[in-house]
C-alpha positions in Angstrom: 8.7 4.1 -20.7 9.1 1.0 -19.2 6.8 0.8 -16.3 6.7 -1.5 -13.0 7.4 -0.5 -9.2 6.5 -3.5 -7.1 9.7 -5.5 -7.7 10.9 -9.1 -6.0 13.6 -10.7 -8.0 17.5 -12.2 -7.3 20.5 -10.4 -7.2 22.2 -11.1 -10.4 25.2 -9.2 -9.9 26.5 -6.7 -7.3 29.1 -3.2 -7.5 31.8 -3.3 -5.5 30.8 -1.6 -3.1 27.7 -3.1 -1.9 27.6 -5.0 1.4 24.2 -5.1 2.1 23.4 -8.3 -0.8 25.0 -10.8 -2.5 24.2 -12.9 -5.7 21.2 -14.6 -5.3 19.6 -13.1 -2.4 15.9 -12.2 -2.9 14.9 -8.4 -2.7 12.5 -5.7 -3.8 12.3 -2.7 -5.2 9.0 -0.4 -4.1 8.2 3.1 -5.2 12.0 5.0 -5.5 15.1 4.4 -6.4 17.3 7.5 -4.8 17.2 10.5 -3.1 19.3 13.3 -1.9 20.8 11.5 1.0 21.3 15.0 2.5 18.1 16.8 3.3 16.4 16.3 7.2 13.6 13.9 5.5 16.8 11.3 4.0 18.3 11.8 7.6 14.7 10.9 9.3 14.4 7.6 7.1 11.8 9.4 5.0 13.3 8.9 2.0 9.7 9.0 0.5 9.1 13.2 1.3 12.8 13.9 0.3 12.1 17.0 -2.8 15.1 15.1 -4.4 13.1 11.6 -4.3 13.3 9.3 -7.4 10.3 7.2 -8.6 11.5 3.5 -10.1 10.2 4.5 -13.5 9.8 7.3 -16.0 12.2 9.6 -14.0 15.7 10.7 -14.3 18.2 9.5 -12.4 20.9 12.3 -10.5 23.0 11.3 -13.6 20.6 12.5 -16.5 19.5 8.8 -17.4 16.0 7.3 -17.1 14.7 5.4 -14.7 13.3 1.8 -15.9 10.3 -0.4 -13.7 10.1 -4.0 -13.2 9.0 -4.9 -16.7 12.6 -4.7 -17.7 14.9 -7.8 -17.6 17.3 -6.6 -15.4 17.5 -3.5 -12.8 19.9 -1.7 -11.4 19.5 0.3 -8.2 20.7 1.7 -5.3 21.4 -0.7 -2.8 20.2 1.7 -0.3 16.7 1.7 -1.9 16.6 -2.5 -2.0 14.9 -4.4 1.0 15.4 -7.8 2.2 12.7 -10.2 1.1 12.3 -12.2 4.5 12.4 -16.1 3.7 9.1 -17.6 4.5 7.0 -14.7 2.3 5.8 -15.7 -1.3 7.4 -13.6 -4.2 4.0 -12.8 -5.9 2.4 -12.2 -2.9 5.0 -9.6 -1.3 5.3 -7.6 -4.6 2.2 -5.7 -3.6 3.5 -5.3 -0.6 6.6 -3.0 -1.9 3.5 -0.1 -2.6 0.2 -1.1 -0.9 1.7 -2.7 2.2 3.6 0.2 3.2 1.2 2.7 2.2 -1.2 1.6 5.0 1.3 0.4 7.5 3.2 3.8 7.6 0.1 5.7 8.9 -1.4 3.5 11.0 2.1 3.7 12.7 2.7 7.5 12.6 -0.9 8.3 13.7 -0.7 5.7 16.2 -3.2 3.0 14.7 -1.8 0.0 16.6 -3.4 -0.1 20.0 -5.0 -3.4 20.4 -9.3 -3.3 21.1 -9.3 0.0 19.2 -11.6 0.7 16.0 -10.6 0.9 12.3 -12.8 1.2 9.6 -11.7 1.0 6.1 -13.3 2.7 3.6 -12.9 0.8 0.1 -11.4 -2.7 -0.4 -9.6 -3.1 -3.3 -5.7 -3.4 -3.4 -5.2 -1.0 0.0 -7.8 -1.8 1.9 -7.9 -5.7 1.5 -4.2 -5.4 3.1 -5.0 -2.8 5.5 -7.7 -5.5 7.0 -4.8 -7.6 7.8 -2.6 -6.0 9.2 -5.3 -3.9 11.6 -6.1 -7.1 12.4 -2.0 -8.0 13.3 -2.1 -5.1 15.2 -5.2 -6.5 17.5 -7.6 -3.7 16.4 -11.3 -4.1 15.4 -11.5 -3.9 12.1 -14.8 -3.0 10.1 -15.0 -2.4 6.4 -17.0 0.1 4.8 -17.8 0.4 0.9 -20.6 1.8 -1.3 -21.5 -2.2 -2.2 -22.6 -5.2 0.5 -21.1 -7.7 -2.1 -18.2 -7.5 -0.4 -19.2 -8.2 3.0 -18.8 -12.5 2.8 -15.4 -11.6 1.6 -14.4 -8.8 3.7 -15.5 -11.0 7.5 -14.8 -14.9 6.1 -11.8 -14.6 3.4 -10.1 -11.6 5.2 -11.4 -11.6 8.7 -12.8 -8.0 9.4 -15.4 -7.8 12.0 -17.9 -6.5 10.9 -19.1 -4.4 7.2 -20.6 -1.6 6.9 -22.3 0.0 3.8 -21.6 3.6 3.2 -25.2 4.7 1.2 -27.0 2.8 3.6 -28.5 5.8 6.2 -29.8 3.6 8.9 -26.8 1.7 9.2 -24.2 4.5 8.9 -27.0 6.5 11.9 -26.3 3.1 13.8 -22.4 3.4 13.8 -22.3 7.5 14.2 -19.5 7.8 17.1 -18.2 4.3 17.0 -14.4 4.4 15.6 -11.1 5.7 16.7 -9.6 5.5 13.6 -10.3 5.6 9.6 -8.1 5.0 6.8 -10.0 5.9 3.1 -8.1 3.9 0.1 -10.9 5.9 -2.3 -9.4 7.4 -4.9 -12.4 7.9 -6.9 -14.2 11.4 -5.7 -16.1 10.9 -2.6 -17.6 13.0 0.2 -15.5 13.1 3.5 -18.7 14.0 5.9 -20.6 10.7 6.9 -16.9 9.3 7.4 -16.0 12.1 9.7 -20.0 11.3 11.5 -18.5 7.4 12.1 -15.1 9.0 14.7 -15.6 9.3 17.9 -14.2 12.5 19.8 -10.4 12.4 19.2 -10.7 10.8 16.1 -8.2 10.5 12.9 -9.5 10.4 9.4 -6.2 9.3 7.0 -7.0 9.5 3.5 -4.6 7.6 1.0 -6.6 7.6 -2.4 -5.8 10.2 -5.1 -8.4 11.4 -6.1 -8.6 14.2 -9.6 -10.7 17.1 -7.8 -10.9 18.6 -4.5 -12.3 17.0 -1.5 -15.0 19.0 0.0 -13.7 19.2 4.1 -16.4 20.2 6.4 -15.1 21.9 9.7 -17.6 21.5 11.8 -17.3 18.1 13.0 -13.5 18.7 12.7 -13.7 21.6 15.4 -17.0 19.6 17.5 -15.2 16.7 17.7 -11.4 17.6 18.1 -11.2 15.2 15.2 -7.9 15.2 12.8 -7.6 14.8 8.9 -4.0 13.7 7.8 -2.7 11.8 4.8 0.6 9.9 4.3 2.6 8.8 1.0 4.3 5.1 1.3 7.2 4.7 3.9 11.0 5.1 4.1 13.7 2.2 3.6 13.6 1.6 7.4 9.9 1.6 7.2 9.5 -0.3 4.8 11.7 -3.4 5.5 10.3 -2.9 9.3 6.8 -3.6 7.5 7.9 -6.8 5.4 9.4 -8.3 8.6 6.1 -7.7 10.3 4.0 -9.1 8.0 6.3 -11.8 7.5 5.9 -12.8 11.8 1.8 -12.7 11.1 1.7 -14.4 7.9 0.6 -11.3 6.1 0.7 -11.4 2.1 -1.4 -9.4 -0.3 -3.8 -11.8 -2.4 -2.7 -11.3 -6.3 -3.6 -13.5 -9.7 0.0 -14.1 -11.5 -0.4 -13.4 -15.1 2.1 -13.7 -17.8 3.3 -10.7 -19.6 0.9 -11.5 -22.8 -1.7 -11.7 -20.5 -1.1 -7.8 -19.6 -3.5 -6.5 -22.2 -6.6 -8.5 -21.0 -5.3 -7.5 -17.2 -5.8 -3.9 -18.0 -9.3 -4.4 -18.9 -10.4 -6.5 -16.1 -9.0 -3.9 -14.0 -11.1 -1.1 -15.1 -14.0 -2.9 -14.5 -12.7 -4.0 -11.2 -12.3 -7.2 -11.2 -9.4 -8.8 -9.9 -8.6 -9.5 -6.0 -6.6 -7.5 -5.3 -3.6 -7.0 -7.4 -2.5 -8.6 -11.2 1.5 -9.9 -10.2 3.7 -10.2 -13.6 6.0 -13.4 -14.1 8.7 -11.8 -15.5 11.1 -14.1 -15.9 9.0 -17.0 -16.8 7.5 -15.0 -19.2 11.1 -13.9 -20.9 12.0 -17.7 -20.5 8.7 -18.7 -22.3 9.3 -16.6 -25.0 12.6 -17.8 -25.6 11.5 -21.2 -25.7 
């Protein structure tokens, strides 16, 4: 397996038929790689729901073959499944982008998260939620993070410019914010209970939950039913989505924070990240690292 899914490289070469590049333009690659191109989700630009949907790697292709990530060389893909790397964006900073980026974007658009004054809290900042902060805070919306740990408050309101932080396991402060936001968007993948985050909407309220987490999430109904509030989820975006979100964050300046590494570095990466410390995302050099190695 040759893993990788948040890809900005050059166009090396292109087929025939492919009008959409040309050699040496700068692209990505996110999540997928092809779909049916047939069914009513490929017709709706939701490429990402189509049953026939094709991760980047560890998959196989229509045509039997496997599908190989970003840690390759080279890759070839669909030129329906590349997007347009807009000019003034950083490589390493819009590789995140590809997966994170549109993961938060699509449902704050869907649900209707992009009314300027309105309320979003974020629970968890890590690689979703540090990105979600900014672009809630494109949209014009309030922003307020919430996490189990007030460490990250300085960085949360100076570095990323949320209004305001709120710790989760602190009672009197969660009692002080009962009622207070329109929307939520939890990044947690980790298992976590769903109640004192459903306390924080106010009537009409939309909790979106984009973590993974390995065991059921216990749902209570009452404040569901009480307060007319909503529960959804949402998996990335489309190809229409997701170049709509790279030009957006392109116009406000919007990049995910990242440490480049080197791919001999990937080792020592893997362990920092299980005990959580990078901000917010490890980027690969590929290519200086295949030129290095060369050398």
């Amino acid at each position: 397996m040759v893993p990788g899914h948040e890809i900005v490289g050059l166009v090396t070469k292109t087929g025939s038929n492919v009008m959409k590049f040309k050699v040496d333009d700068r692209v990505g690659v996110g999540v997928m790689v092809n779909s049916c191109k047939s069914c009513e989700y490929c017709h709706q630009d939701l490429e990402n729901y189509c049953p026939q949907m094709i991760f980047t790697y560890n998959a196989l292709n229509h045509d039997g073959t496997k599908t190989y990530g970003g840690y390759s060389n080279t890759i070839v893909v669909d030129q329906h499944f590349v997007v347009r790397i807009p000019d003034s964006m950083p490589s390493d900073g819009c590789a995140p982008l590809l997966c994170a980026g549109i993961t938060v974007y699509s449902p704050m658009k869907y649900y209707g998260m992009t009314e300027p004054g309105k309320h979003l809290g974020i629970v968890g900042l890590g690689g979703l939620g540090h990105v979600a902060v900014k672009i809630g805070k494109a949209f014009g919306l309030k922003v307020t993070v919430i996490s189990s740990s007030s460490r990250k408050e300085r960085e949360a309101l100076d570095r990323l410019g949320a209004d305001s932080f709120l710790v989760s396991n602190d009672p009197a402060k969660m009692k002080a914010a009962f009622g207070t936001m329109d929307y939520i968007i939890d990044t947690v993948s980790a298992v976590h209970a769903l109640a004192p985050y459903l306390s924080l909407l106010k009537t009409n309220g939309k909790l979106v939950t984009l973590g993974l987490p390995e065991k059921p999430l216990e749902l209570p109904i009452f404040p569901l039913v009480l307060g007319r509030k909503l529960v959804g989820g949402s998996d990335v975006g489309g190809m229409k989505e997701t170049q709509e979100m790279l030009d957006f964050c392109a116009k406000h300046n919007i990049a995910a924070d990242v440490e480049v590494i080197q791919m001999d570095q990937i080792n020592t990466a893997m362990e920092r990240l299980a005990k959580s410390d990078v901000r917010y995302r490890f980027v690969i050099d590929v290519a200086n690292s295949l030129s290095q190695s060369q050398l």
